[in-house]
N, CA, C and O of each residue as an XYZ file, in Angstrom:
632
protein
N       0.848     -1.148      0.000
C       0.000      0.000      0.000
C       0.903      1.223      0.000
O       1.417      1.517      1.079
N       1.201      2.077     -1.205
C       2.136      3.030     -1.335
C       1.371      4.143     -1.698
O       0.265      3.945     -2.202
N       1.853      5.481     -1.494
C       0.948      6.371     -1.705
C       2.125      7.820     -2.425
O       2.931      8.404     -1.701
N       1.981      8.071     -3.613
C       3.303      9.186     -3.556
C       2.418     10.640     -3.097
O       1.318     10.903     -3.585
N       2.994     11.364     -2.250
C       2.639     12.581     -2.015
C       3.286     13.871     -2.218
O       4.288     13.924     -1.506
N       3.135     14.819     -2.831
C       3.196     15.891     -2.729
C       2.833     17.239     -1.838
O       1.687     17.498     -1.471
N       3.806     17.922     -1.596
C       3.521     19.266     -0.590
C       4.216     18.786      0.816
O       5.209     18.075      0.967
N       3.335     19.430      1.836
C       3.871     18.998      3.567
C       3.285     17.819      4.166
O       2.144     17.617      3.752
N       3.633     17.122      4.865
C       3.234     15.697      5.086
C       3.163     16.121      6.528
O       3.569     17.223      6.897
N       2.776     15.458      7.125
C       2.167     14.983      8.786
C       2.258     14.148      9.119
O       1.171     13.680      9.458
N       3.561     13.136      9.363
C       3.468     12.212     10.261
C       2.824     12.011     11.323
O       2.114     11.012     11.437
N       2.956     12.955     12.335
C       2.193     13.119     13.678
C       2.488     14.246     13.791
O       3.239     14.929     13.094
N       1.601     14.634     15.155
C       2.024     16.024     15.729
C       3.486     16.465     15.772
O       3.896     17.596     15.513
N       4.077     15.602     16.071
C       5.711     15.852     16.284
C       6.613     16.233     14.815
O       7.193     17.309     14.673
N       6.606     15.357     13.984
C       7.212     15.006     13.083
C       6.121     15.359     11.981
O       5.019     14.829     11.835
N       6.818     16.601     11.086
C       6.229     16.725      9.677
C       7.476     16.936      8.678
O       8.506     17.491      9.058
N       7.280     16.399      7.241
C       7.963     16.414      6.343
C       7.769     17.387      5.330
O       6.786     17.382      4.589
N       9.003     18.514      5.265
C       8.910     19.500      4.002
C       9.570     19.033      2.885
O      10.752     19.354      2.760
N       8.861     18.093      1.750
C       9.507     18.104      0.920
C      10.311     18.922     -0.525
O       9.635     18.949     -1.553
N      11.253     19.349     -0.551
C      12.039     19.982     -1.997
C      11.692     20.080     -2.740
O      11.389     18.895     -2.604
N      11.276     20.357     -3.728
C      11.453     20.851     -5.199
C      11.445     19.481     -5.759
O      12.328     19.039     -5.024
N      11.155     18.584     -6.420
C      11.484     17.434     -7.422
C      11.693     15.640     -6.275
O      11.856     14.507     -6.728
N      11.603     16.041     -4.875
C      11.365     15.325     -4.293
C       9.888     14.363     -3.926
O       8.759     14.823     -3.758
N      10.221     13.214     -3.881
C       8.440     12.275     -4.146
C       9.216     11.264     -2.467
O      10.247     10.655     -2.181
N       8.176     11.569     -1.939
C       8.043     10.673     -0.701
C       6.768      9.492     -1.014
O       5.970      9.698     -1.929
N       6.700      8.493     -0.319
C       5.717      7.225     -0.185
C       5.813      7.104      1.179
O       6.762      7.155      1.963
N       4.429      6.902      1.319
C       4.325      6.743      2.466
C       3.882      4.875      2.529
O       3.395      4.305      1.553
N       4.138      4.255      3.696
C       3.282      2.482      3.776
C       3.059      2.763      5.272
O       3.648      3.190      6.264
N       1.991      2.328      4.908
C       1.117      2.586      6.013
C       1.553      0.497      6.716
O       1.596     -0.464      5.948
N       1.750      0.428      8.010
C       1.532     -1.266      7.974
C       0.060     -1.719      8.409
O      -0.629     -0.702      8.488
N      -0.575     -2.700      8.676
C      -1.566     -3.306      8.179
C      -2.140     -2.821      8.985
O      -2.873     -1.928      8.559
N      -2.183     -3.022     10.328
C      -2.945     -2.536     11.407
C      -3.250     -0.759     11.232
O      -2.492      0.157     11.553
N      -4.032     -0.711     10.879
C      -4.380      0.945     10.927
C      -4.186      1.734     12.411
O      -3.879      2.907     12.625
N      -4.414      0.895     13.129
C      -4.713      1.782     14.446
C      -3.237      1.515     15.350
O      -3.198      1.979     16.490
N      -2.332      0.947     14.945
C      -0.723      0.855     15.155
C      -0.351      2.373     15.257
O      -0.065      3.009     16.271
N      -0.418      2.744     14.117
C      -0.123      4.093     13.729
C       1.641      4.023     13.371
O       2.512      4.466     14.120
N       1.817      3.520     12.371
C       3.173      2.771     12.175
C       3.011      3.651     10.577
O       2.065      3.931      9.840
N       4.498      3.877     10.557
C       4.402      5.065      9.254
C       5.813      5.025      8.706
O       6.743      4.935      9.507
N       6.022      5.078      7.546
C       7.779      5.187      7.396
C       7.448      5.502      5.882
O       6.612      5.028      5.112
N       8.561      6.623      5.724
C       8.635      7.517      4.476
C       9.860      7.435      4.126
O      10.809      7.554      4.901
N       9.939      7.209      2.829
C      10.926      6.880      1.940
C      10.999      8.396      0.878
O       9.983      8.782      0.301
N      11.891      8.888      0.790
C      11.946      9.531      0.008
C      12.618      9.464     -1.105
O      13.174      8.377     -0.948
N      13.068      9.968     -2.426
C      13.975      9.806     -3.517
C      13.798     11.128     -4.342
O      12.744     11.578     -4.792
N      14.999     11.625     -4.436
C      15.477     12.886     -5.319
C      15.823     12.783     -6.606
O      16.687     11.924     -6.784
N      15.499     13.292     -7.487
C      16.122     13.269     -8.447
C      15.034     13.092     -9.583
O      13.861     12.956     -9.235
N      15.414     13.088    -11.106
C      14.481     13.036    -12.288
C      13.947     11.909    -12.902
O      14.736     11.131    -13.438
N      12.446     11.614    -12.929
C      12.630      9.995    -13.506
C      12.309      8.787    -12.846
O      12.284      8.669    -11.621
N      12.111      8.060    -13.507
C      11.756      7.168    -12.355
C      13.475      6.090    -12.044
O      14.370      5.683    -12.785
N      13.231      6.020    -10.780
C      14.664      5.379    -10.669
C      15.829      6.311     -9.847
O      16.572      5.946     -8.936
N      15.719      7.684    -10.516
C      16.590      8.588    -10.006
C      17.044      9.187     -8.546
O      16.228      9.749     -7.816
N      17.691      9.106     -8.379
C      18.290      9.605     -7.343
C      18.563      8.338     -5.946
O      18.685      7.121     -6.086
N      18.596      9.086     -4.737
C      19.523      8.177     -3.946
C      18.286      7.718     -2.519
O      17.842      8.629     -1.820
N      17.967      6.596     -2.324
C      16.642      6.364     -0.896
C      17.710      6.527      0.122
O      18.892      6.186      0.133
N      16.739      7.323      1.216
C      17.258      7.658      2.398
C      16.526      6.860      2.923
O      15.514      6.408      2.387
N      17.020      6.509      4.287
C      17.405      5.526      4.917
C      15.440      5.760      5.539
O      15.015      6.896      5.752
N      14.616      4.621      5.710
C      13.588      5.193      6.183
C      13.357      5.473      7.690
O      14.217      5.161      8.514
N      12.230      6.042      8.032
C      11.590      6.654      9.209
C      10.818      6.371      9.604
O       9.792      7.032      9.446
N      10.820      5.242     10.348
C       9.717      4.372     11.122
C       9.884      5.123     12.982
O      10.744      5.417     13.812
N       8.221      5.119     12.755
C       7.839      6.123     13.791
C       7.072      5.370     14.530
O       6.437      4.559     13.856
N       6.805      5.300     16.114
C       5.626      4.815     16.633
C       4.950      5.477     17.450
O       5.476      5.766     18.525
N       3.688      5.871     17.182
C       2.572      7.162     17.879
C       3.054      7.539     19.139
O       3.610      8.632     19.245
N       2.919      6.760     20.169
C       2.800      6.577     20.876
C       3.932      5.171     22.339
O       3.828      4.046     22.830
N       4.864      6.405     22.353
C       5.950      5.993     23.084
C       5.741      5.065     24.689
O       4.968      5.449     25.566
N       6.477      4.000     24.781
C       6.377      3.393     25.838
C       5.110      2.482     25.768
O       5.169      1.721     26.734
N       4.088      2.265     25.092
C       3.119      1.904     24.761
C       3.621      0.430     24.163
O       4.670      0.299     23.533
N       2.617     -0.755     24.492
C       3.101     -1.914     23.937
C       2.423     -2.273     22.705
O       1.298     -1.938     22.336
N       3.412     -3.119     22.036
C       3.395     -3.285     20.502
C       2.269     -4.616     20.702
O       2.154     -5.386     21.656
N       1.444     -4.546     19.309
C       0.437     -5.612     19.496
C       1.428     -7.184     19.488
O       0.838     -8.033     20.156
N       2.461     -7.593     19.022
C       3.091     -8.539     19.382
C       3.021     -8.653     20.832
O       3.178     -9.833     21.146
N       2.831     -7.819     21.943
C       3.606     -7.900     23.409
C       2.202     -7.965     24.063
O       1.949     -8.155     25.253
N       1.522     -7.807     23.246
C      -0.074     -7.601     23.845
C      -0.655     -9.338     23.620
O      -1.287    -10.114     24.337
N      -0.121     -9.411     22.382
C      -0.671    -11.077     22.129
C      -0.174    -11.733     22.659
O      -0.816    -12.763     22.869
N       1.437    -11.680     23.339
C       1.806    -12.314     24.635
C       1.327    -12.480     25.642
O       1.304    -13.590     26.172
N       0.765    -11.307     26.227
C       0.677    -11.374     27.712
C      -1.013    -11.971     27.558
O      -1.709    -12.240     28.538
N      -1.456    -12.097     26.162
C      -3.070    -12.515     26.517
C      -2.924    -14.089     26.503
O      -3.917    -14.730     26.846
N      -1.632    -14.859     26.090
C      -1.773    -16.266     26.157
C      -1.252    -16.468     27.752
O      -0.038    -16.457     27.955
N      -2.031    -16.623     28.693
C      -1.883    -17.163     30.015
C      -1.978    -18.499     30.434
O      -1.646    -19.175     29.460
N      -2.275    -19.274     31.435
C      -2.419    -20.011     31.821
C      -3.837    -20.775     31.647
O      -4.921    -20.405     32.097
N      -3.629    -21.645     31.071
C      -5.124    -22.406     30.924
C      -5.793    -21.977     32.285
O      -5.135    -21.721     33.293
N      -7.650    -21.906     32.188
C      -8.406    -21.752     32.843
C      -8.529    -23.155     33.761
O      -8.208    -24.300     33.440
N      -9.217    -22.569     35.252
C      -9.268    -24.101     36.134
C     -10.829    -23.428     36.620
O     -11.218    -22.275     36.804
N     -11.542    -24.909     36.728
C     -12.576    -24.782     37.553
C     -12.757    -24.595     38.842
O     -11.779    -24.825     39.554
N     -13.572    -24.299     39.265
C     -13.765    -24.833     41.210
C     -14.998    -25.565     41.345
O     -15.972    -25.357     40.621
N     -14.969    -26.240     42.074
C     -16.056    -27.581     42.068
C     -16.860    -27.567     43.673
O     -16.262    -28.097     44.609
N     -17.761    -27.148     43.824
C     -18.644    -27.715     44.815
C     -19.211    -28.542     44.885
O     -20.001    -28.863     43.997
N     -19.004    -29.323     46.146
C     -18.967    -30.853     46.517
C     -20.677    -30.955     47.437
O     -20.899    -30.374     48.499
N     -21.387    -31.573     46.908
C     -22.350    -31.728     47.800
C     -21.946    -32.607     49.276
O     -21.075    -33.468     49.149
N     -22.643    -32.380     50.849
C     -22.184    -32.226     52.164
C     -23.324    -32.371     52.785
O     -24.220    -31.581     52.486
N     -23.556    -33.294     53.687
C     -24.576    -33.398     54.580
C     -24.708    -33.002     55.681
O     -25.512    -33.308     56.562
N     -23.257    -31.736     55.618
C     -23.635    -31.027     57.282
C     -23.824    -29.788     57.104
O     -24.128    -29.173     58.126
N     -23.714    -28.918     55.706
C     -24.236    -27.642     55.591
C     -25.442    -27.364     55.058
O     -25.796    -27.701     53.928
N     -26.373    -26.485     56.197
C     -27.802    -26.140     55.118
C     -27.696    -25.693     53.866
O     -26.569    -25.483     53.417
N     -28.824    -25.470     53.085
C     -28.586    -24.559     51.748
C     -28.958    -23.479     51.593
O     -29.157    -22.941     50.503
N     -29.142    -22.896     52.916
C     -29.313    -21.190     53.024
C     -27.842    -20.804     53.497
O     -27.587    -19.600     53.501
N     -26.954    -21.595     53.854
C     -25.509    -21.271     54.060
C     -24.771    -21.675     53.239
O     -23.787    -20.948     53.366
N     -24.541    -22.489     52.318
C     -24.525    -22.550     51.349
C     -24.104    -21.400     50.323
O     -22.940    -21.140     50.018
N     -25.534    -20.592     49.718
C     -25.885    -20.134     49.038
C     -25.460    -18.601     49.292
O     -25.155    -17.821     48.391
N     -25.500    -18.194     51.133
C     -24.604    -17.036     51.310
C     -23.537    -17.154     51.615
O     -23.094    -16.123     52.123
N     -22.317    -18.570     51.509
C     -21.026    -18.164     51.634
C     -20.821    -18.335     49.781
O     -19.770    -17.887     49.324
N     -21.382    -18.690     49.237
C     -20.719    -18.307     47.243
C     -21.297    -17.262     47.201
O     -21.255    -16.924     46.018
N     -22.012    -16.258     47.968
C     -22.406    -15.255     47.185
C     -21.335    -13.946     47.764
O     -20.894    -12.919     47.248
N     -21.190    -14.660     49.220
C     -19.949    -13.804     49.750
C     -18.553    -14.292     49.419
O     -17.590    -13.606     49.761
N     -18.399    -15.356     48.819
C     -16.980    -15.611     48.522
C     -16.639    -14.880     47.070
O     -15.872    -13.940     46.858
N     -17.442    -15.605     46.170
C     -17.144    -15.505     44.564
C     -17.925    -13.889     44.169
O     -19.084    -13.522     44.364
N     -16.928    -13.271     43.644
C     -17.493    -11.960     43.155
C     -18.270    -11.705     42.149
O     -17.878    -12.081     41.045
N     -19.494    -11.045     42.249
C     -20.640    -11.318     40.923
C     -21.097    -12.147     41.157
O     -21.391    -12.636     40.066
N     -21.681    -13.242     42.457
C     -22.256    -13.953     42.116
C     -23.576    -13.883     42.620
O     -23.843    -14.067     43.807
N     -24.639    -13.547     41.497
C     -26.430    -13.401     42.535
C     -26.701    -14.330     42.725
O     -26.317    -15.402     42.255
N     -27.914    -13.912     43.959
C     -28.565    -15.063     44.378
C     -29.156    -15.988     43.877
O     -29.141    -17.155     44.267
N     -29.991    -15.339     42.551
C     -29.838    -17.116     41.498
C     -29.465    -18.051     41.177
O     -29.971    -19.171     41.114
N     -28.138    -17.507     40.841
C     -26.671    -18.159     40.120
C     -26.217    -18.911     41.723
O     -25.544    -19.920     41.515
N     -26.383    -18.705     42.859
C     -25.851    -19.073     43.955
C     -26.734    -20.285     43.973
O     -26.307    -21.416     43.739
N     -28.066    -19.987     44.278
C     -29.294    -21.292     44.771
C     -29.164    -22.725     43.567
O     -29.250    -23.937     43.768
N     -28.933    -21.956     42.342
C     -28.435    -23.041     41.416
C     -27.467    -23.512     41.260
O     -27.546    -24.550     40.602
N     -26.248    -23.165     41.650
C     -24.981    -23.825     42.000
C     -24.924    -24.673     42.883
O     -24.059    -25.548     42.844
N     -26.133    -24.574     44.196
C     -26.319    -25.039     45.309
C     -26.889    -26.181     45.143
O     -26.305    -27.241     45.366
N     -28.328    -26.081     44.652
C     -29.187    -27.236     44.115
C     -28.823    -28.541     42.829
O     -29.326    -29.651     42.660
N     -27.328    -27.524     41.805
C     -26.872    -28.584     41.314
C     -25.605    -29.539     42.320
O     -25.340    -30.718     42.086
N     -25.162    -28.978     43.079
C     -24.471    -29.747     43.917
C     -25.179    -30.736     44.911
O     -24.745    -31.805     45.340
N     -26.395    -30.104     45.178
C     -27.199    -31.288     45.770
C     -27.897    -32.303     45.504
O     -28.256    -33.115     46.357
N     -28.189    -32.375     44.186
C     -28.903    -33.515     43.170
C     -27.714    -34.119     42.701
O     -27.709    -35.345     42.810
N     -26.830    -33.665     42.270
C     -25.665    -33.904     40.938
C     -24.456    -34.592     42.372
O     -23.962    -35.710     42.228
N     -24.229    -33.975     43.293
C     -23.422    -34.278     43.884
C     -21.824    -33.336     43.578
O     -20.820    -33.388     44.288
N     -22.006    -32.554     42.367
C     -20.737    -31.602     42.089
C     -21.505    -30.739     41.588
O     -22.602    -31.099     41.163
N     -21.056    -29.230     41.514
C     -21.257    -28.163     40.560
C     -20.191    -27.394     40.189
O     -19.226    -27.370     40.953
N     -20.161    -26.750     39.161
C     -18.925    -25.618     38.605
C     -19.255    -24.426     39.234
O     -20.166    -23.837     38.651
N     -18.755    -23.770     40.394
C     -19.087    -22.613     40.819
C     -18.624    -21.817     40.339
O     -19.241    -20.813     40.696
N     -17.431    -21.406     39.327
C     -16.784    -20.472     38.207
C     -15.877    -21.014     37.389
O     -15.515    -22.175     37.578
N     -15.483    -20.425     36.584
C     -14.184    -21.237     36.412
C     -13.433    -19.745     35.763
O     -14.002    -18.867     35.114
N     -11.926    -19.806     36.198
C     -11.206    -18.531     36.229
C      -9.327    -18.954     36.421
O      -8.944    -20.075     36.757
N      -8.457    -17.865     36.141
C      -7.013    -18.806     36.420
C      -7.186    -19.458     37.589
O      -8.047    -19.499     38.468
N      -5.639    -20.196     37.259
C      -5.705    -20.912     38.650
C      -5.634    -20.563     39.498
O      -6.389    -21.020     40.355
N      -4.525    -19.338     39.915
C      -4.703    -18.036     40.902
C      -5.747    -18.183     41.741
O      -5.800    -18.842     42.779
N      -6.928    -17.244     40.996
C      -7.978    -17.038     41.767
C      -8.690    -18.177     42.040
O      -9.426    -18.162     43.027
N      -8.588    -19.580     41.074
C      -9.577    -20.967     42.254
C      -9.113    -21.325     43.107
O      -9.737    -21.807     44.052
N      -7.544    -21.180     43.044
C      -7.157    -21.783     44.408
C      -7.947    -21.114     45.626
O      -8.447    -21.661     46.609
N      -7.909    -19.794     45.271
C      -7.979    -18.692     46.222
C      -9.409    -19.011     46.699
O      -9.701    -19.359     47.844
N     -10.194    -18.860     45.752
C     -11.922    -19.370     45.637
C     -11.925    -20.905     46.426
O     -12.726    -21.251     47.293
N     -11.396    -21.283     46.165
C     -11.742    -22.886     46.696
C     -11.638    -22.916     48.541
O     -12.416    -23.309     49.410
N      -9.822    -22.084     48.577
C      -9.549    -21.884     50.102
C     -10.759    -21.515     50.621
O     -11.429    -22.240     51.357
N     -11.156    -20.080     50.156
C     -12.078    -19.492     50.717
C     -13.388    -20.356     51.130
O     -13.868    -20.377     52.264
N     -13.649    -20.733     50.532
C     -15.454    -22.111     50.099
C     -14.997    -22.653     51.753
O     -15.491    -22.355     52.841
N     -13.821    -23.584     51.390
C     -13.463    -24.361     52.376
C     -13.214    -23.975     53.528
O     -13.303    -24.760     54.472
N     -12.872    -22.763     53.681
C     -12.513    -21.910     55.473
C     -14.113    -22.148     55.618
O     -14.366    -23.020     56.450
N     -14.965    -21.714     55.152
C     -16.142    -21.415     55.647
C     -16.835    -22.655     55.281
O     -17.840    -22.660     54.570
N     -16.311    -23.666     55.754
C     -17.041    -24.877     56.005
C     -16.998    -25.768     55.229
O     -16.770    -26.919     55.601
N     -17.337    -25.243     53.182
C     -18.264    -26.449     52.453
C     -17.114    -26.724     51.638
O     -16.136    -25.976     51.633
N     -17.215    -28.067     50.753
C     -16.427    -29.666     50.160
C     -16.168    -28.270     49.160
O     -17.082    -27.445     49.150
N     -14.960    -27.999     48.336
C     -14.750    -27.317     47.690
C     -13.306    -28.128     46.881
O     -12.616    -28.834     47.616
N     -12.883    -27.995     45.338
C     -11.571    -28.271     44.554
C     -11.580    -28.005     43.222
O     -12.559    -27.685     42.547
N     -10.493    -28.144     42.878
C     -10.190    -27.346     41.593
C     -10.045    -28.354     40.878
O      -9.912    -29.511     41.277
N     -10.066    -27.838     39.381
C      -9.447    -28.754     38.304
C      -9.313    -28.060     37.141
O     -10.151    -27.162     37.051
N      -8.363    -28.168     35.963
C      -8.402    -27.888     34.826
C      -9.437    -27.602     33.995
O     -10.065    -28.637     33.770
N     -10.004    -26.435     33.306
C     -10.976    -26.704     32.757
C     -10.623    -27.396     31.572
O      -9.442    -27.199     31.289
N     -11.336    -28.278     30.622
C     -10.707    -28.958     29.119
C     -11.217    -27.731     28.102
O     -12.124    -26.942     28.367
N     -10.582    -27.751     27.123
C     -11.120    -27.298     26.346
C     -12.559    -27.575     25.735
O     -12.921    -26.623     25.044
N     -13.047    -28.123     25.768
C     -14.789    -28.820     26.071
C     -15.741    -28.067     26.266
O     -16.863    -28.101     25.762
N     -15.123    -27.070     27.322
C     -15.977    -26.503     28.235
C     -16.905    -25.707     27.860
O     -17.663    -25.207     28.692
């Protein structure tokens, strides 16, 4: 994607290009539009062919800022893990239902009574599933306050 321009150019606020008399700049834009990635080539002279390319000028908007390569890094993490509530014949299900709603964040009282009631028919339920970090953390928590709580891998399945 090349573009020849004529007159004053605008890289960014910072950086603008006055081009000479008989001078043709191109600009390539790279793919990502919103990068804001820019590099100008210029060439002097008559003709096509003529004259000498200066070295180009690759610019990035926005300094200290991470490159979408470093961004697609840090988004591949650690596979997701479940937490599993264990159905228990010594906790009611009105306690139950207010220690996941006070443990696990976001969780309403709907989403609680049904987590509850599938652990009590089913004998297990998925009370979230999130890194492993936070199930461990989630599970401790379940378990200080009384009820059958553990983790596991989620599969890709899920």
């Amino acid at each position: 994607m090349e573009t020849a321009i004529a007159g004053r150019i605008a890289l960014s606020p910072n950086h603008v290009l006055n081009p000479k008399s008989g001078e043709r700049f191109y600009l390539y834009k790279g793919q990502c539009a919103n990068r804001g990635f820019l590099m100008a080539i210029s060439s002097s002279g008559p003709g096509k062919g003529g004259g000498l390319l200066e070295r180009p000028t690759i610019e990035k908007t926005t300094p200290g800022r991470e490159s979408e390569f470093d961004l697609r890094k840090s988004r591949k993490t650690a596979p997701p893990y479940r937490v599993m509530l264990h159905n228990d014949n010594f906790n009611k299900r009105e306690y139950v239902v207010q220690v996941l709603m006070k443990v696990i964040p976001g969780m309403t009282l709907d989403n609680a009574v049904n987590i509850m009631q599938e652990a009590h028919y089913n004998g297990l339920a998925v009370v979230i599933i999130c890194t492993q970090a936070d199930a461990e953390d989630h599970c401790m928590q379940l378990r200080g306050n009384g009820l059958l709580s553990s983790i596991e891998p989620a599969s890709s399945g899920c």
